[in-house]
PyMOL CGO cylinders between C-alpha atoms (Angstrom):
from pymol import cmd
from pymol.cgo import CYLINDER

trace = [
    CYLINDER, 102.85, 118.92, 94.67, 102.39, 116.66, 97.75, 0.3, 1, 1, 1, 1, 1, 1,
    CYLINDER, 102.39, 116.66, 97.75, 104.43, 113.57, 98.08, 0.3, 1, 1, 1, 1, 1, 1,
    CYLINDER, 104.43, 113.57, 98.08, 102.81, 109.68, 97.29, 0.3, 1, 1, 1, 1, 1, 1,
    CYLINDER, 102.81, 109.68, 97.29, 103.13, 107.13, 99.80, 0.3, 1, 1, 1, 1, 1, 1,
    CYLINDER, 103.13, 107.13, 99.80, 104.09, 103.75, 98.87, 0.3, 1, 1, 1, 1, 1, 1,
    CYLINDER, 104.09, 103.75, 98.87, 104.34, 100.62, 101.09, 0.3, 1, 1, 1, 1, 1, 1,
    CYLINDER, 104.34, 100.62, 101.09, 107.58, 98.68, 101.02, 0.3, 1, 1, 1, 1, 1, 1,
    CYLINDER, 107.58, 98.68, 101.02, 107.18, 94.98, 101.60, 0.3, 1, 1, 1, 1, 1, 1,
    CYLINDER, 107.18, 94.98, 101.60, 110.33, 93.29, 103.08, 0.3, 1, 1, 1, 1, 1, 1,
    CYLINDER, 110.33, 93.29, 103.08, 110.94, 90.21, 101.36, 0.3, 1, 1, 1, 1, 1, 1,
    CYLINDER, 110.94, 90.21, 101.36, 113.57, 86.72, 101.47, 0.3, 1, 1, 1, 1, 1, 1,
    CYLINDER, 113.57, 86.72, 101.47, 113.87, 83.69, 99.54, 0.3, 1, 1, 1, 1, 1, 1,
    CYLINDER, 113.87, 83.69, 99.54, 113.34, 80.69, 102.31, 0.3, 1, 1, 1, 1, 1, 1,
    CYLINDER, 113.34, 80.69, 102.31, 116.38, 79.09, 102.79, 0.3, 1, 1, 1, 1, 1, 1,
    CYLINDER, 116.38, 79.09, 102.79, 118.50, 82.19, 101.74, 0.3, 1, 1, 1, 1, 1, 1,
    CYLINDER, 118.50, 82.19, 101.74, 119.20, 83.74, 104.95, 0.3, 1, 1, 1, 1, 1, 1,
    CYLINDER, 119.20, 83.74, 104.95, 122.21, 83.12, 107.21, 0.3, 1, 1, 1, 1, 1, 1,
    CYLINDER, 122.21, 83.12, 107.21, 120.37, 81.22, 110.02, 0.3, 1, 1, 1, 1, 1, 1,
    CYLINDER, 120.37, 81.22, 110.02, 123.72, 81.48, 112.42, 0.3, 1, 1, 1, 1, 1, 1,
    CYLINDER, 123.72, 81.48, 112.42, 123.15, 84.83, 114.74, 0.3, 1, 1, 1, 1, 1, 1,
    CYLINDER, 123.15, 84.83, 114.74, 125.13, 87.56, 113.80, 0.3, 1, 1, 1, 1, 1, 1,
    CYLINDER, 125.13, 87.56, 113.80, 128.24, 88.66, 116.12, 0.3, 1, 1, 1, 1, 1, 1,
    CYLINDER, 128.24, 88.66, 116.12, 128.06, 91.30, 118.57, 0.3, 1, 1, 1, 1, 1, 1,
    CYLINDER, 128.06, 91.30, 118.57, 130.45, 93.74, 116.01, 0.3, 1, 1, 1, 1, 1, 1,
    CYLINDER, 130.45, 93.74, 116.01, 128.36, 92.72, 113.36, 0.3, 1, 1, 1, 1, 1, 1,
    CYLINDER, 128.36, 92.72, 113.36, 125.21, 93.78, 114.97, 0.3, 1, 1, 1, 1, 1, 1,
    CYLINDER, 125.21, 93.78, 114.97, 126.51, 97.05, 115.78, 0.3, 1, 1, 1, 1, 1, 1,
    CYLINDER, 126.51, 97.05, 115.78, 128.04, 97.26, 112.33, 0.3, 1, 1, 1, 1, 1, 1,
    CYLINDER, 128.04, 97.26, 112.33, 124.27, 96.49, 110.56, 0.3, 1, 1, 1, 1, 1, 1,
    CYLINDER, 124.27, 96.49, 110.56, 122.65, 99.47, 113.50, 0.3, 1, 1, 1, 1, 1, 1,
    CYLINDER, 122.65, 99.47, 113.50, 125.22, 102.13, 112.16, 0.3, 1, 1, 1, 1, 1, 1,
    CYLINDER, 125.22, 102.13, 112.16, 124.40, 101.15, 108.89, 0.3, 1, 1, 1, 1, 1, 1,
    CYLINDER, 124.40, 101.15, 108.89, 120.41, 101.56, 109.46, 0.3, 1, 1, 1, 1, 1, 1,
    CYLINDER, 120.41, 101.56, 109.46, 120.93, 104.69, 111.81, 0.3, 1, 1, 1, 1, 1, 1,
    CYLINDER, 120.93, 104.69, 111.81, 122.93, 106.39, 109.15, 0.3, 1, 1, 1, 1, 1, 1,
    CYLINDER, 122.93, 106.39, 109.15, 120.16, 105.23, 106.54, 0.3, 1, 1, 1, 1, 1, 1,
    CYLINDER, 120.16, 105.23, 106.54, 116.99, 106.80, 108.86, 0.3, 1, 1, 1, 1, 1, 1,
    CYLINDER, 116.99, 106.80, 108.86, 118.79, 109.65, 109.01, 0.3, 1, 1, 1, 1, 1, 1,
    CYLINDER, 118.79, 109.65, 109.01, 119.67, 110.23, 105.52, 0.3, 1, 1, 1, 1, 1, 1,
    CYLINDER, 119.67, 110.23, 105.52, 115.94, 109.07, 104.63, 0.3, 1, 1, 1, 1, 1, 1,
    CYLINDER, 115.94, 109.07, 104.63, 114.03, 110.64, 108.00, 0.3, 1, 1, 1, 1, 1, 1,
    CYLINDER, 114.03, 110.64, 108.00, 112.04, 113.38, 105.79, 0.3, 1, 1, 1, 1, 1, 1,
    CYLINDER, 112.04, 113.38, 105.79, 110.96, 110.05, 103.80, 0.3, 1, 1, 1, 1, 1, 1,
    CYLINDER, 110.96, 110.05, 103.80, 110.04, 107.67, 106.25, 0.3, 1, 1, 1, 1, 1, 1,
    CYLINDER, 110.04, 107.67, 106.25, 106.40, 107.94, 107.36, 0.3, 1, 1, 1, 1, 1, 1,
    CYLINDER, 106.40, 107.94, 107.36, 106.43, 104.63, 109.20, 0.3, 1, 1, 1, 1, 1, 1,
    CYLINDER, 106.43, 104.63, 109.20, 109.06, 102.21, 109.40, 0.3, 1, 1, 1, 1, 1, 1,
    CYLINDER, 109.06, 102.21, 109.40, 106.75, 99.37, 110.16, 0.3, 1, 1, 1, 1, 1, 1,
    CYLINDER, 106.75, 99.37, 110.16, 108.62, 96.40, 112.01, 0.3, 1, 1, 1, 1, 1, 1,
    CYLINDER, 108.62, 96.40, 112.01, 109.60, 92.68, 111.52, 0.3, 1, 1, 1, 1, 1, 1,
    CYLINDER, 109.60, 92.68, 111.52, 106.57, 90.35, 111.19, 0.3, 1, 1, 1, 1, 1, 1,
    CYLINDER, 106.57, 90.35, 111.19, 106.10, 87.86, 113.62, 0.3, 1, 1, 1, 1, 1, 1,
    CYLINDER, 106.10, 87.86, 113.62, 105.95, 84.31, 112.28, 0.3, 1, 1, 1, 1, 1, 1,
    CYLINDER, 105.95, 84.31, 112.28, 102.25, 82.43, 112.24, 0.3, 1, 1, 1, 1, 1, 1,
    CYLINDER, 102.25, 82.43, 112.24, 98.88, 84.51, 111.48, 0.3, 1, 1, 1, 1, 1, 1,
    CYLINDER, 98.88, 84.51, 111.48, 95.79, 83.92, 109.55, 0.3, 1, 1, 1, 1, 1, 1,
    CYLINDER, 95.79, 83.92, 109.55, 94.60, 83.67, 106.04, 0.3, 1, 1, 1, 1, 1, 1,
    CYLINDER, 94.60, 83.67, 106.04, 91.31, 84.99, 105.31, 0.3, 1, 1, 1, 1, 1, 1,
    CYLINDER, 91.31, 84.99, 105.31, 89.30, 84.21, 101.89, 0.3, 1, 1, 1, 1, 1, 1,
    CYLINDER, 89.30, 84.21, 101.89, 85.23, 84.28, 101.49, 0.3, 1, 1, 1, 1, 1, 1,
    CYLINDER, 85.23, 84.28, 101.49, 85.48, 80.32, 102.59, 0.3, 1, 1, 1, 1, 1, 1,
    CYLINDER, 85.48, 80.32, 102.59, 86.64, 81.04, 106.33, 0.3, 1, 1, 1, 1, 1, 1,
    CYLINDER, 86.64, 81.04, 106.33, 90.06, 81.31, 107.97, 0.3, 1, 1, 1, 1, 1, 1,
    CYLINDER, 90.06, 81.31, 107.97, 92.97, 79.43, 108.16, 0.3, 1, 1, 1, 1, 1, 1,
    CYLINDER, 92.97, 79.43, 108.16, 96.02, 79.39, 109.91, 0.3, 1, 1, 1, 1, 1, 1,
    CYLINDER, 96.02, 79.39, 109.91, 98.95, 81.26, 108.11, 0.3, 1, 1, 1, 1, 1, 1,
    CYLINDER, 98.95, 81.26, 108.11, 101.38, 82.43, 106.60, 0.3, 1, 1, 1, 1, 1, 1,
    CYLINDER, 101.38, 82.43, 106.60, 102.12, 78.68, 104.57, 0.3, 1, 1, 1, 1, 1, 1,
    CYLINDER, 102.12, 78.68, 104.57, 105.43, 77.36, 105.19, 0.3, 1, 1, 1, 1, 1, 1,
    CYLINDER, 105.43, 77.36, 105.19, 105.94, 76.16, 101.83, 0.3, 1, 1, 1, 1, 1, 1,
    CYLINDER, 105.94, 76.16, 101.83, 106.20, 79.28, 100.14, 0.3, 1, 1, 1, 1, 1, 1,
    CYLINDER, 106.20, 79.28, 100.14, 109.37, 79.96, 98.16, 0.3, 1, 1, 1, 1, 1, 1,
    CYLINDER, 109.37, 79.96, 98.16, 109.05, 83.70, 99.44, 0.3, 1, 1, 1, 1, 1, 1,
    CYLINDER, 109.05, 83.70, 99.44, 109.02, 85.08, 103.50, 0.3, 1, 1, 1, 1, 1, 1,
    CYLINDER, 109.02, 85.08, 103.50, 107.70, 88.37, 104.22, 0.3, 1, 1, 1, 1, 1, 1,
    CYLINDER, 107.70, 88.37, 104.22, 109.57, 89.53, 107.07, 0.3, 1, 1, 1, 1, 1, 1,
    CYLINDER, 109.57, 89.53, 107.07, 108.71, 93.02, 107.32, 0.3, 1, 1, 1, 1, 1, 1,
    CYLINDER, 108.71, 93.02, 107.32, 107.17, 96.09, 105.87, 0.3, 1, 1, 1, 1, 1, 1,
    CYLINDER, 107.17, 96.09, 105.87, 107.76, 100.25, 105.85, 0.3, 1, 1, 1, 1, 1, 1,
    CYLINDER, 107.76, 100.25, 105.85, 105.74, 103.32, 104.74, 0.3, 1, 1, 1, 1, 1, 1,
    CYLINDER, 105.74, 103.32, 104.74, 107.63, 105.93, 102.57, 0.3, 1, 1, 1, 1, 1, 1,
    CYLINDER, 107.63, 105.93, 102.57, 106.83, 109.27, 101.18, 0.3, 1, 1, 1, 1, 1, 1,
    CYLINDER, 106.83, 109.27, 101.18, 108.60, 110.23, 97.69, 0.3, 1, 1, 1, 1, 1, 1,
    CYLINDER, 108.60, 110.23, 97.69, 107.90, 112.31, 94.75, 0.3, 1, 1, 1, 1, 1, 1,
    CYLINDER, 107.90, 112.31, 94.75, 108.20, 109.08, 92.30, 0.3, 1, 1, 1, 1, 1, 1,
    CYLINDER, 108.20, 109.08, 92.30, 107.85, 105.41, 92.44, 0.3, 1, 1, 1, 1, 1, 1,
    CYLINDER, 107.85, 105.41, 92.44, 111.65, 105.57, 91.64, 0.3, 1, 1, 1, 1, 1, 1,
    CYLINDER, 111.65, 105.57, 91.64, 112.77, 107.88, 94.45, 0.3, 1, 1, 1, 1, 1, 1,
    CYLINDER, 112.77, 107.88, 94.45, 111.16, 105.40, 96.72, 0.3, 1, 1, 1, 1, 1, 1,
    CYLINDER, 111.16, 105.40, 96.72, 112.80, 102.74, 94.99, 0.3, 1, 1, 1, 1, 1, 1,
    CYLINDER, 112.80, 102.74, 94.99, 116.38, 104.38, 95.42, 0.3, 1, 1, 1, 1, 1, 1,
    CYLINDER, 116.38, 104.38, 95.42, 115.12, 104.70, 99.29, 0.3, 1, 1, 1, 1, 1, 1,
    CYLINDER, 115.12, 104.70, 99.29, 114.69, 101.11, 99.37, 0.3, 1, 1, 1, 1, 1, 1,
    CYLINDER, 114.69, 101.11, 99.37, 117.87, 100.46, 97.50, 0.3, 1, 1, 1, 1, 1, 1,
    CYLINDER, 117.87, 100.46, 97.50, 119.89, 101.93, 100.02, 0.3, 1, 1, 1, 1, 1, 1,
    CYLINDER, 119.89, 101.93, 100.02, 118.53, 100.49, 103.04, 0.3, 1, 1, 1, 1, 1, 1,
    CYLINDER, 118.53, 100.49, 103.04, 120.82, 98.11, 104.48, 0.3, 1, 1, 1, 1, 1, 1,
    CYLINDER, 120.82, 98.11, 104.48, 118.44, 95.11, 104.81, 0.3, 1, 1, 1, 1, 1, 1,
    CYLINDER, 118.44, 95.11, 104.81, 118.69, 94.98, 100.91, 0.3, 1, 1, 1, 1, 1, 1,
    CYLINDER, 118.69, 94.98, 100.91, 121.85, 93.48, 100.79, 0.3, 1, 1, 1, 1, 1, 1,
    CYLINDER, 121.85, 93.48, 100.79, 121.36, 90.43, 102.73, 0.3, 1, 1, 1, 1, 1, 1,
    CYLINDER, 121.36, 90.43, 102.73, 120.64, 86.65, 100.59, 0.3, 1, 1, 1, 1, 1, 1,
    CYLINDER, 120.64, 86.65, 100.59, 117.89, 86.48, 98.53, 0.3, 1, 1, 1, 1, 1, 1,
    CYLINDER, 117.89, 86.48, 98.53, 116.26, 90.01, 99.95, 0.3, 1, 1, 1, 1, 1, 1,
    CYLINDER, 116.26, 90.01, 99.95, 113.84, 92.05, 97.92, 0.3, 1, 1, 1, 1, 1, 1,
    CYLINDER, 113.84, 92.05, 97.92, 111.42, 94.95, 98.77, 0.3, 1, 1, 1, 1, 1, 1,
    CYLINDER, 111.42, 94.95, 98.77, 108.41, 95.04, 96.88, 0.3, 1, 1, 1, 1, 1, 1,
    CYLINDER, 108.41, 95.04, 96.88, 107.01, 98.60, 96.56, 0.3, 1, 1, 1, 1, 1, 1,
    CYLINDER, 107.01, 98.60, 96.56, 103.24, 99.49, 96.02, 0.3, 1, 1, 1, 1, 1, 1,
    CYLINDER, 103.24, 99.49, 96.02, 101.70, 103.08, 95.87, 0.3, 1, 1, 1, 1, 1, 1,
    CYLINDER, 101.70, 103.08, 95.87, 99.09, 103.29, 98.26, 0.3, 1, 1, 1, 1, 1, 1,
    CYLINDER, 99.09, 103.29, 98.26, 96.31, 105.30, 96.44, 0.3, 1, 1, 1, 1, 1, 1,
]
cmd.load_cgo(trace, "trace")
């Protein structure tokens, strides 16, 4: 049986995150942490997407606006491509990436049929 794919979508509640920039042992403590993760997980991970940049546009059938709206309750800041067996083995993926654990994070995950 051939693996799904599901897409992961990286979220945070606005106003959640730590806005002050993480130290320099910090930062090297959250890349071993995500190193060690893509390793673990490298079978899985089909594509690890990236952060989203902020701004965009909105399309609907009545034109296009600028985006995404600042008045959301809910950022997406990023998104990833995994391959599992289950819906919950990609869920257990997500769980133990170390993004998870900041403020207010959540990943969202969608089979893509």
């Amino acid at each position: 049986m051939s693996q799904k794919k599901f897409l992961c979508v990286q979220r945070s509640e606005s106003g959640k995150c730590d806005d002050q920039a993480p130290s320099p042992s910090q930062m090297e403590e959250m890349y071993a942490k995500f190193h060690a993760w893509k390793e673990k997980f490298q079978d899985n991970l089909v594509d690890l997407g990236g952060k989203l940049e902020s701004g965009g546009k909105i399309v609907t059938s009545e034109g296009v606006v600028d985006g995404p709206f600042v008045e959301s309750k809910e950022i997406i800041g990023g998104y990833m491509i995994v391959q599992a067996d289950s819906l919950e083995e990609a869920a257990n993926i997500a769980l133990e990436s170390p993004g998870i654990g900041m403020p207010g994070s959540s990943v969202e995950i969608r089979e893509i049929g």
